[in-house]
N, C-alpha and C positions, 0 to 999 in steps of 0.2 A: 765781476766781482764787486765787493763794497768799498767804498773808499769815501775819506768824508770831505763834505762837499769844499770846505775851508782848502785840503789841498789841490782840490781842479781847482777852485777862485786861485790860488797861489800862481800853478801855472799859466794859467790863462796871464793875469799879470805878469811874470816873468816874462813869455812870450811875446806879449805888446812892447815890454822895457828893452828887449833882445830885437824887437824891430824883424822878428820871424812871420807877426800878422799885423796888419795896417786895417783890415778890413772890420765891420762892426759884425759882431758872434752873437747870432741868435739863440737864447736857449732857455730851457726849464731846469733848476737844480734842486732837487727834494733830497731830503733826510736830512743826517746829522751836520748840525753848525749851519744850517743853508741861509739863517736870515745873517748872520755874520757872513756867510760867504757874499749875498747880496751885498753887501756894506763894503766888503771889498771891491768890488769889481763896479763898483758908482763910477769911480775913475776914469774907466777903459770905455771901450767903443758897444762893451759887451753888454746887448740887452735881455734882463731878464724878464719870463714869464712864468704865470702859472701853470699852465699847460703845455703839453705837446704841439697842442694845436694852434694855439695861441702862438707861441715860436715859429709855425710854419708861418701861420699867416701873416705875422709880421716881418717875416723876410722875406716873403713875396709882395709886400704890399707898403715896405720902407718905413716899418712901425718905429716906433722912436720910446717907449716904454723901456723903463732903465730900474730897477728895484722891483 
């Protein structure tokens, strides 16, 4: 389904504050709200990328790219 990207950034936040993930979350978040959703999630462990690909290789290879 769709959903816009501002409420995964929300959860993901909750989740770190809820102390549910400790770990840093690799990922790509496209569509609606996603540079606000970036802007949220600066805070967390949670690194964004542009790509798919880019997110894999970065959690294989301990990327540190954040926005």
């Amino acid at each position: 389904g769709i959903v816009k990207t501002t409420t995964v950034a929300s959860a993901f936040i909750k989740a770190y504050d809820d102390k549910l993930i400790d770990l840093p979350v690799y990922a790509r978040l496209m569509g609606s709200e996603s540079d606000k959703a970036k802007e949220m999630l600066k805070p967390t462990k949670t690194k964004m990328y542009d790509s798919v690909e880019e997110a894999i290789s970065g959690a294989v290879l301990g990327g540190t790219k954040n926005g």
